[in-house]
NUFIKE-909625 format. One record per residue: x, y, z of N, C-alpha, C in turn. Coordinates in nm, 3 decimals, always signed. Example, Ala and Ser with C-alpha at 12.3 -4.5 7.8 and 13.67 -1.06 7.14 Angstrom:
<sites>
> n.x|n.y|n.z|ca.x|ca.y|ca.z|c.x|c.y|c.z
> +1.319|-0.569|+0.780|+1.230|-0.450|+0.780|+1.320|-0.330|+0.780
> +1.285|-0.225|+0.708|+1.367|-0.106|+0.714|+1.290|+0.003|+0.787
</sites>
This chain:
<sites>
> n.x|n.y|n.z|ca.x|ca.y|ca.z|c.x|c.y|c.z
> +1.128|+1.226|+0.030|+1.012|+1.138|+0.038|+0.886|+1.208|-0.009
> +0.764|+1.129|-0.055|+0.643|+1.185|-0.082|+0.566|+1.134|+0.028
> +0.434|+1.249|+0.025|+0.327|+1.210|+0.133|+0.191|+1.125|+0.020
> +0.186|+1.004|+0.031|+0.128|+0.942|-0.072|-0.035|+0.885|+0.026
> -0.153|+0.915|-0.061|-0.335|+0.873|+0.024|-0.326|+0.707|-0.122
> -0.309|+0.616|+0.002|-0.338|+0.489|-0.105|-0.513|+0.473|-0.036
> -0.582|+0.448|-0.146|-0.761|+0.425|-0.090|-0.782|+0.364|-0.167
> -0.878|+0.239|-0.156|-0.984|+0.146|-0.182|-1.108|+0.132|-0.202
> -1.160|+0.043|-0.222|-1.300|+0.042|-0.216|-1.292|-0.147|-0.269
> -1.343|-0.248|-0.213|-1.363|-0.409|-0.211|-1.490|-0.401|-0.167
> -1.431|-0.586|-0.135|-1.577|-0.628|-0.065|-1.544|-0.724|+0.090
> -1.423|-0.844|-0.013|-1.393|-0.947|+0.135|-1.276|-0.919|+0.151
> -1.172|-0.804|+0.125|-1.050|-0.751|+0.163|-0.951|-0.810|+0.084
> -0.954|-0.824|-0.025|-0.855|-0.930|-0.128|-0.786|-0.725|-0.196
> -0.857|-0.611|-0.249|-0.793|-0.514|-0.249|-0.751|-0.416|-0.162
> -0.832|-0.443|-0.021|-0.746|-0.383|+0.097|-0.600|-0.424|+0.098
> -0.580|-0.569|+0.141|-0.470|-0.641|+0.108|-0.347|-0.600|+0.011
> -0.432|-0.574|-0.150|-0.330|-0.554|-0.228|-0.228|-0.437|-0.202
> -0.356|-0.319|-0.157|-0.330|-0.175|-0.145|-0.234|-0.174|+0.001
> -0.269|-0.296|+0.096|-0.182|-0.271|+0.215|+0.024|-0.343|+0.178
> -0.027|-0.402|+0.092|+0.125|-0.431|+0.027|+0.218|-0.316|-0.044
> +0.138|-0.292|-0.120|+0.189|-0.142|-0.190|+0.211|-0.035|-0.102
> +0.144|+0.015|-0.052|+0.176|+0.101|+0.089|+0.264|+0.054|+0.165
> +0.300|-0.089|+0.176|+0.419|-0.144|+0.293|+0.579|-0.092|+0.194
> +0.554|-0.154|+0.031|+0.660|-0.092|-0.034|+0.701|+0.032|-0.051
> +0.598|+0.109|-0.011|+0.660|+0.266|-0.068|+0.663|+0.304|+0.048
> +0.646|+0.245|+0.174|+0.640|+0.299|+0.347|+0.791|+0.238|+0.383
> +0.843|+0.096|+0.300|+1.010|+0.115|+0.325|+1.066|+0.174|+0.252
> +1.018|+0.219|+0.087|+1.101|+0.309|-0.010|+1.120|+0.432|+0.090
> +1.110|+0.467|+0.213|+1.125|+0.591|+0.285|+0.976|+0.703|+0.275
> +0.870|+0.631|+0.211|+0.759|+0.756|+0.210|+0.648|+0.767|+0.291
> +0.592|+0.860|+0.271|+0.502|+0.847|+0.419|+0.359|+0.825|+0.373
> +0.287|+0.734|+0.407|+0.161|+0.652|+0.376|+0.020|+0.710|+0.477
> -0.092|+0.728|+0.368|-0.260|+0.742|+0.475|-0.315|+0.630|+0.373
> -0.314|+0.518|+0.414|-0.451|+0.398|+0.381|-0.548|+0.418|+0.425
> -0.666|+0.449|+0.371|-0.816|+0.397|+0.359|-0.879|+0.313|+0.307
> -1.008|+0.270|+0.320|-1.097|+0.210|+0.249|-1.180|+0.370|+0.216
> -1.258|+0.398|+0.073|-1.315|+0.501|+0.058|-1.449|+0.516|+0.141
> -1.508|+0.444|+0.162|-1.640|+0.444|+0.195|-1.582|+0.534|+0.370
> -1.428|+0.482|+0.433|-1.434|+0.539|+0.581|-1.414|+0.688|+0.570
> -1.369|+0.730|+0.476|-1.274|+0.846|+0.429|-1.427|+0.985|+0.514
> -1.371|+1.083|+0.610|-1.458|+1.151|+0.643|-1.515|+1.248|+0.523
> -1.591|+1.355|+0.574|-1.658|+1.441|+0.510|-1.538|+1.571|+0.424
> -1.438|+1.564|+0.534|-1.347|+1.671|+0.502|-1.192|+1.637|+0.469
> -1.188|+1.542|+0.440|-1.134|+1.483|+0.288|-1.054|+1.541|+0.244
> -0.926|+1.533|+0.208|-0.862|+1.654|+0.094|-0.754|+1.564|+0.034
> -0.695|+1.605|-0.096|-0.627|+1.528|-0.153|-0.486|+1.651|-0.117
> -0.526|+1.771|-0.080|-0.434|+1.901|-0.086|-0.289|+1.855|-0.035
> -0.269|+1.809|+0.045|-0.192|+1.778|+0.123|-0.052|+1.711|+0.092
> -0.132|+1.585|+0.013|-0.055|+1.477|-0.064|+0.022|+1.520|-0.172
> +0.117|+1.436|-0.186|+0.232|+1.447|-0.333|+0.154|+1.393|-0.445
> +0.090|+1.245|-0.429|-0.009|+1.135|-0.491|-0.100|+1.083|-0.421
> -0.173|+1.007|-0.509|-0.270|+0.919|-0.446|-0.281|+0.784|-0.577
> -0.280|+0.680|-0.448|-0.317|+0.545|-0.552|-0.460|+0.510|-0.498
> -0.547|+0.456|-0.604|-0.669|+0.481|-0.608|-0.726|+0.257|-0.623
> -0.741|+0.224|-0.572|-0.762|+0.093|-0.607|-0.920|+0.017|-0.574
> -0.979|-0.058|-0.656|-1.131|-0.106|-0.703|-1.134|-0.194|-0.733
> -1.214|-0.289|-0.643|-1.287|-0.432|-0.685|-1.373|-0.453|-0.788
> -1.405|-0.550|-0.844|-1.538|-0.570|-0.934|-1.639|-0.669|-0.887
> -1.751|-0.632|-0.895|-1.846|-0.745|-0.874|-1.953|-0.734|-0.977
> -1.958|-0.821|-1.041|-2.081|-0.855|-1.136|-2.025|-0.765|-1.258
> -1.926|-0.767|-1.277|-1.874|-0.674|-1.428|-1.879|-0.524|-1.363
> -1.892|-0.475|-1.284|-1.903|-0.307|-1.261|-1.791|-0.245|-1.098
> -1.711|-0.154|-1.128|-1.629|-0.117|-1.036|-1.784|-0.101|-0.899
> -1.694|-0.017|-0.788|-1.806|-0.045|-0.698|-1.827|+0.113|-0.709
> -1.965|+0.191|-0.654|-2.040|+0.292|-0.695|-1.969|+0.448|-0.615
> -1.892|+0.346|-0.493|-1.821|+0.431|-0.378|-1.730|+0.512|-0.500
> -1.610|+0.432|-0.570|-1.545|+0.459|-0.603|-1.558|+0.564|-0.715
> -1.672|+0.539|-0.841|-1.741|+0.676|-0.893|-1.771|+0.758|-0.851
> -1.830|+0.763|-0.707|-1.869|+0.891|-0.686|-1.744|+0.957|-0.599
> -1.650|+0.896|-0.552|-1.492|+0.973|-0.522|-1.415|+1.048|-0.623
> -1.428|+0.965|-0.730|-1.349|+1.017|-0.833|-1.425|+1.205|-0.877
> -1.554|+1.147|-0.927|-1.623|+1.212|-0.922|-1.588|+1.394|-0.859
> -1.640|+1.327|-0.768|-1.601|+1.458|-0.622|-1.458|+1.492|-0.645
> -1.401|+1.451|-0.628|-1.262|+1.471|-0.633|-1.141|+1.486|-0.762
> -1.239|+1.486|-0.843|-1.127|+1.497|-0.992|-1.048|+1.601|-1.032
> -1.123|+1.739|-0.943|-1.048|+1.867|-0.946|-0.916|+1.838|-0.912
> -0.934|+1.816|-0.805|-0.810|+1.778|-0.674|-0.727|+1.627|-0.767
> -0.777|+1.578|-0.815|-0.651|+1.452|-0.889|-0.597|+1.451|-0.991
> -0.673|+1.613|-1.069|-0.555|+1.617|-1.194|-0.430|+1.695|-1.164
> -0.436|+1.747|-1.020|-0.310|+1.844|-0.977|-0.179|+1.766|-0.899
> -0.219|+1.612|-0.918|-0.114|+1.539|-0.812|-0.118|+1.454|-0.920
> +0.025|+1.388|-0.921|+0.044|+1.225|-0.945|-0.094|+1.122|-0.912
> -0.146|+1.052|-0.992|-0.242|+1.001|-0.945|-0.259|+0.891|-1.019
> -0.271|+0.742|-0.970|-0.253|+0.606|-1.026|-0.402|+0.500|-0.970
> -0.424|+0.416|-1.076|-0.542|+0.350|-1.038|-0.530|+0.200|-1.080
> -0.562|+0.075|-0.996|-0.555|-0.017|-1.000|-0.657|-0.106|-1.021
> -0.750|-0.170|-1.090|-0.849|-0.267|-1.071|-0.848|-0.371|-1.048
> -0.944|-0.471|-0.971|-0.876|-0.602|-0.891|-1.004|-0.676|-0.973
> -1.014|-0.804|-1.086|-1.108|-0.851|-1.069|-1.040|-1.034|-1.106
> -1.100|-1.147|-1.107|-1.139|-1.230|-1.085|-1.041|-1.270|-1.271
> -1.149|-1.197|-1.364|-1.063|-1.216|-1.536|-0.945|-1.148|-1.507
> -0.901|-1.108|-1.470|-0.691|-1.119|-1.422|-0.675|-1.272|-1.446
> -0.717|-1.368|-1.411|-0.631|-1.454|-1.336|-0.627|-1.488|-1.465
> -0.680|-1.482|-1.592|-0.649|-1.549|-1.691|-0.534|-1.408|-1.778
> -0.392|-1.507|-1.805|-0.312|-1.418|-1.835|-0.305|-1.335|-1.942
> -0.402|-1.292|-2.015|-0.457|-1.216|-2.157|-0.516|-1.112|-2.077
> -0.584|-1.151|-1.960|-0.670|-1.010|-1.913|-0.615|-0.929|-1.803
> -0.428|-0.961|-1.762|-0.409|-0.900|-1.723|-0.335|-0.733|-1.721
> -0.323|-0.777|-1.882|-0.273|-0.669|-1.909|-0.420|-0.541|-1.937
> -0.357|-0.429|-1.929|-0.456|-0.331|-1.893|-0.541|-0.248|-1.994
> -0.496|-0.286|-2.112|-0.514|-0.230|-2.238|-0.602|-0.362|-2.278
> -0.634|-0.470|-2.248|-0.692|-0.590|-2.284|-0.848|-0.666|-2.164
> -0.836|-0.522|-2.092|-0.937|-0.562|-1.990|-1.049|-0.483|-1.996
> -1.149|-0.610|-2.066|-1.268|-0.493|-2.057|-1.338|-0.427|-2.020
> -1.325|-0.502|-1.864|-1.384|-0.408|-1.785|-1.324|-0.244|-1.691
> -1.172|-0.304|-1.684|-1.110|-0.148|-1.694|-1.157|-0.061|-1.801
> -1.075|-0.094|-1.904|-1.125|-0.005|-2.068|-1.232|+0.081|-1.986
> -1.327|+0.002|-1.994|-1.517|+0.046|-2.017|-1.516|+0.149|-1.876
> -1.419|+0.102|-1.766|-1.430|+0.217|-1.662|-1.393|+0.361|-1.671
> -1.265|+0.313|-1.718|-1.174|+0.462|-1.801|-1.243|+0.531|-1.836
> -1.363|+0.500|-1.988|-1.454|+0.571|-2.023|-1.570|+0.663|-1.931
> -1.611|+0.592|-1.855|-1.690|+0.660|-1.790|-1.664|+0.753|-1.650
> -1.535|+0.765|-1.615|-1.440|+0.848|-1.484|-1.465|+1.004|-1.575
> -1.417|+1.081|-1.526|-1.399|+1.231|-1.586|-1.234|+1.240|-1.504
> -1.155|+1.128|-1.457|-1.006|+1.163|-1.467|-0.937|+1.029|-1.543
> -0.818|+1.083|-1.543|-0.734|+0.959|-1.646|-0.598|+0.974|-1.579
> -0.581|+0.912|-1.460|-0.516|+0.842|-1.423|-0.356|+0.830|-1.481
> -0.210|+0.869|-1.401|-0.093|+0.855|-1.487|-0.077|+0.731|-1.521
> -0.081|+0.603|-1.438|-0.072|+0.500|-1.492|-0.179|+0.411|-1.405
> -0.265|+0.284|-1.514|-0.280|+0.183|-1.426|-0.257|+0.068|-1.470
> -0.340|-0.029|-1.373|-0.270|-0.184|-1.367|-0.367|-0.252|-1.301
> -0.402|-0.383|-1.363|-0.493|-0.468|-1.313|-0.396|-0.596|-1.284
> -0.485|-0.651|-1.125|-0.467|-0.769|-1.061|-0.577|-0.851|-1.046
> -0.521|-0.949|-1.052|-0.641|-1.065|-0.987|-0.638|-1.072|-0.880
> -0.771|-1.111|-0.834|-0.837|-1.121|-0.713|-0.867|-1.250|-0.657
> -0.931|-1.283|-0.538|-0.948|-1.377|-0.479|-1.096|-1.455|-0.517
> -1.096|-1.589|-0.469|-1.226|-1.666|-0.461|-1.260|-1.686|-0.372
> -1.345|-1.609|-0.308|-1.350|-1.588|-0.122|-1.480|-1.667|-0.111
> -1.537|-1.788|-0.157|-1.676|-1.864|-0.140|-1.672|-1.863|-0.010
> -1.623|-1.871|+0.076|-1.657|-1.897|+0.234|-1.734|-1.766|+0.290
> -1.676|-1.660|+0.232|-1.694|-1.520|+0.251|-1.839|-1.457|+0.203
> -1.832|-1.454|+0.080|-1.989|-1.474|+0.025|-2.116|-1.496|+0.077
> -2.203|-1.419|+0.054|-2.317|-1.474|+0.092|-2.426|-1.531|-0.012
> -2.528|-1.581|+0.071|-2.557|-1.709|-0.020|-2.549|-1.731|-0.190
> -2.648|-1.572|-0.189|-2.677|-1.548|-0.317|-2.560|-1.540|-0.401
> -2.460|-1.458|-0.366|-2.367|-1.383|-0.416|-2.261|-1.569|-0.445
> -2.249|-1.692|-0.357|-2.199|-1.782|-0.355|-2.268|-1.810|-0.514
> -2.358|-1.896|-0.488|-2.428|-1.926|-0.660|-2.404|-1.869|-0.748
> -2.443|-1.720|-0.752|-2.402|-1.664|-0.888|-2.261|-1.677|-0.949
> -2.153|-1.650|-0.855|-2.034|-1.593|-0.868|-1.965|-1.828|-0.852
> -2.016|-1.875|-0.845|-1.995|-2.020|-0.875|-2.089|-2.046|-1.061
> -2.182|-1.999|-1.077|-2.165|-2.046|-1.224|-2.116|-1.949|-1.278
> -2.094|-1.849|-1.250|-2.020|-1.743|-1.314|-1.857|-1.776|-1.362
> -1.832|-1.865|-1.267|-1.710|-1.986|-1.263|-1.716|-2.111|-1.354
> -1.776|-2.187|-1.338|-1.886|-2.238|-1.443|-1.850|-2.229|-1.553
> -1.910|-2.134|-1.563|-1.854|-2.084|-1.765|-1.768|-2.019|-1.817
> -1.683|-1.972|-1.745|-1.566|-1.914|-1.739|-1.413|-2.018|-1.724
> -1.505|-2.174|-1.633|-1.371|-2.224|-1.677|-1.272|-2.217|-1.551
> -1.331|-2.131|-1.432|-1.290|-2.127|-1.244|-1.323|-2.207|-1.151
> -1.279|-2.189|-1.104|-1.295|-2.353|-0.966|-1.433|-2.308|-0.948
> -1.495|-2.367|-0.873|-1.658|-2.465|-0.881|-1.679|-2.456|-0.707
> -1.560|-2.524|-0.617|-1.595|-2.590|-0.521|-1.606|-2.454|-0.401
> -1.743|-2.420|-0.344|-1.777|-2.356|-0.286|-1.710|-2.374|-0.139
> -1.660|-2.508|-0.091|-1.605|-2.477|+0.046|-1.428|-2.438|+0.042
> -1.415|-2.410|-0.060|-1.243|-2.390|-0.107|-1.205|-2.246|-0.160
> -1.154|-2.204|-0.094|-1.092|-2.049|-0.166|-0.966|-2.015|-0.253
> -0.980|-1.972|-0.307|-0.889|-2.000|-0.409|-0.783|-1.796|-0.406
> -0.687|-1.791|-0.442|-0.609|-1.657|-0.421|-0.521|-1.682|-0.558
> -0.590|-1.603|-0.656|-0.490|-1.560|-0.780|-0.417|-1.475|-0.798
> -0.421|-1.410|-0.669|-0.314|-1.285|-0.720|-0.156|-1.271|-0.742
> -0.097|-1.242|-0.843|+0.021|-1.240|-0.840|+0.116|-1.144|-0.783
> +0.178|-1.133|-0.668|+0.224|-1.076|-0.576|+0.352|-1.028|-0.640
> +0.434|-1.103|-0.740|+0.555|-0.995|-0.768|+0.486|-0.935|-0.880
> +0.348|-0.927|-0.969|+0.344|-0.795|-1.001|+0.269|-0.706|-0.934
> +0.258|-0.700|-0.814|+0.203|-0.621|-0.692|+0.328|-0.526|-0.689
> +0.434|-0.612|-0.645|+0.523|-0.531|-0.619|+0.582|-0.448|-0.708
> +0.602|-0.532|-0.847|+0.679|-0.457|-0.958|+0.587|-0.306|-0.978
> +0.478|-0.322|-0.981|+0.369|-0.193|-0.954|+0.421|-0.063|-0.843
> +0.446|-0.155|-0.755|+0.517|-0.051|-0.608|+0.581|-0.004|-0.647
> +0.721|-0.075|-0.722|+0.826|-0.044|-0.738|+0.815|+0.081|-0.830
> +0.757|+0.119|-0.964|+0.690|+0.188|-1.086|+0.646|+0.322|-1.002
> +0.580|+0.280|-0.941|+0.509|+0.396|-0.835|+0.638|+0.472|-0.793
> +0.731|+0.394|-0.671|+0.821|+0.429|-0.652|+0.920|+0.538|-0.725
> +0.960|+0.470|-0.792|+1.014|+0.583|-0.901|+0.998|+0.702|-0.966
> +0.830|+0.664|-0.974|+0.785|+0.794|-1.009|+0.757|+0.911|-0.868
> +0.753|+0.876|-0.752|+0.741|+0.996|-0.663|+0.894|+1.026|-0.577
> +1.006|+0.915|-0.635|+1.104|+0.961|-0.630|+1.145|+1.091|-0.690
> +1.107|+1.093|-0.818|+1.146|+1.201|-0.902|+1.084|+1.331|-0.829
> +0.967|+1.340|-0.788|+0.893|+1.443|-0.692|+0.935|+1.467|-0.543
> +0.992|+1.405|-0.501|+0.995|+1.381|-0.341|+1.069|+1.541|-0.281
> +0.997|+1.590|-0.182|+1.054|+1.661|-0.077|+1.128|+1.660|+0.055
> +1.140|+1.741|+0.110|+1.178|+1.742|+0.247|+1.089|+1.731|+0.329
> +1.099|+1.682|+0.503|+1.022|+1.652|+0.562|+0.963|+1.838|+0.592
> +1.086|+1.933|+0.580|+1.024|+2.053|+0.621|+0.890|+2.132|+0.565
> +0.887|+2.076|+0.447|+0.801|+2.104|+0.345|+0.672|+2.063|+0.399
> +0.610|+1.911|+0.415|+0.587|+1.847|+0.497|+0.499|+1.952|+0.571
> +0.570|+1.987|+0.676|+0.526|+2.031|+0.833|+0.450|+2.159|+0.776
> +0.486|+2.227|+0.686|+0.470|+2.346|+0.621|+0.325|+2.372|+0.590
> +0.314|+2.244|+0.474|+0.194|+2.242|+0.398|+0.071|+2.173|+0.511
> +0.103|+2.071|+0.596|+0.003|+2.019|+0.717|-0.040|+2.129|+0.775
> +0.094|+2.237|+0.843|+0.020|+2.358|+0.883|-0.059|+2.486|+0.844
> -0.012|+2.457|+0.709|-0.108|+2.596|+0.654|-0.231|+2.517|+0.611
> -0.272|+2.392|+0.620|-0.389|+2.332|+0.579|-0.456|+2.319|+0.689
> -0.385|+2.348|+0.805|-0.496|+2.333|+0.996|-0.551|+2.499|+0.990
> -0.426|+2.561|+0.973|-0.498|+2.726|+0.982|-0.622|+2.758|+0.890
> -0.607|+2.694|+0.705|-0.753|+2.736|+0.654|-0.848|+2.683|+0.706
> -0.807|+2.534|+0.724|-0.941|+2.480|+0.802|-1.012|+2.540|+0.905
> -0.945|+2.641|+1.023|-0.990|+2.657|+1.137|-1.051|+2.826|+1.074
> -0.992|+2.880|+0.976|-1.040|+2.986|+0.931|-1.151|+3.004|+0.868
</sites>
């Protein structure tokens, strides 16, 4: 098995969600799972530990969220030495041209600006959480719908995400930290020599 950090960063829990599915698949593939949202993630943080990490990001208004740059950021030393996969969740998924990942412009345009590159990613669509929203954020993100050609009706929520390629994603993942996977002794090994530097 691998010790895999799946972390987030949303807004109304439509990529908590995704990321808590994926973690449920690779937590029965036999591996052992730490879910976060990034923003909870403490000060002392380490990726050391882990086999991988899946890395997953909402969009609002065309731009990933700021948490998630400045993780990567911080942490890019530490994510070119592990398996490391990234997912984007936005709204243009739901139209089937933008779900592929090489065709999304607002991934693309993120890629560019990270200082890591990721072994593989994959974009999903996201939810229409109008109930959730607040006022402002309701209006905009309704004509933003508007012209795009998305439902309109502010007391109705709408959920585009496609759940078997959630999984087929798991599954991809899967495979790949199959090929890596250790023993649990290993495990106990590396947790403990990471309590002793800490305390040193």
């Amino acid at each position: 098995m691998s010790r895999i950090a799946l972390l987030y960063q949303g807004c109304e829990g439509q990529t908590r969600k995704i990321t808590e599915r994926i973690g449920y698949c690779l937590t029965q593939a036999g591996h052992e799972t730490f879910l976060c949202s990034i923003a909870d993630l403490n000060d002392g943080f380490s990726l050391e530990s882990y086999d991988g990490v899946i890395l997953g990001c909402s969009i609002r208004y065309g731009k990933h969220h700021n948490e998630c740059y400045q993780f990567i950021k911080k942490y890019s030393d530490q994510l070119a030495t592990i398996p490391s996969y990234f997912f984007s969740v936005n709204l243009t998924a739901r139209k089937l041209e933008r779900r592929d990942p090489h065709n999304n412009r607002y991934l693309q345009k993120f890629l560019k600006q990270i200082p890591w590159t990721p072994d593989r990613v994959e974009v999903f669509a996201g939810a229409l959480l109008y109930t959730r929203y607040r006022w402002v954020d309701k209006q905009m993100i309704r004509l933003i719908m508007k012209l795009t050609g998305g439902p309109t009706d502010v007391t109705q929520n709408t959920e585009f995400t496609d759940w078997k390629r959630v999984k087929a994603f798991a599954e991809q993942l899967n495979q790949d930290f199959q090929k890596i996977s250790r023993p649990m002794a290993t495990y106990e090994r590396v947790v403990e020599e990471s309590s002793v530097s800490s305390v040193s």
